[in-house]
C-alpha positions, 0 to 999 in steps of 0.5 A, a space after each residue: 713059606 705058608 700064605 694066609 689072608 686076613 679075612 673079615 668075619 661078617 659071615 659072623 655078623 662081627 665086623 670088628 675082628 678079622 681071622 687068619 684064613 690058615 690056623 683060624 687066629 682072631 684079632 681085632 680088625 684094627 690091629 690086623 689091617 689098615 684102611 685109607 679113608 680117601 678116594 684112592 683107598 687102599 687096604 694092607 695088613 699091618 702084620 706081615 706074619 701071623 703070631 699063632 701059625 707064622 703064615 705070611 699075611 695079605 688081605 
């Protein structure tokens, strides 16, 4: 089974969408991870696989 990551494109000075890290597929970054707001904030992908290549996600 193929393993990506969500990776942020602030490289890109674009904070709102994230990108698949193996088949380059966009995606809001709302809809791709979930952020707590609390101190023991925590970060996960809302999407266990990637819809375009199938990969499991993590962030």
């Amino acid at each position: 089974m193929k393993k990506a990551k969500w990776k942020s494109r602030e490289e890109h000075n674009d904070y709102i969408h994230a990108e698949c890290s193996g088949c380059g597929f966009q995606v809001e970054s709302y809809d791709a991870v979930e952020t707590g707001r609390s101190s023991t904030e925590y970060i996960k992908a809302k999407w266990k696989f990637c819809p375009k290549c199938g990969a499991k996600m993590t962030v």
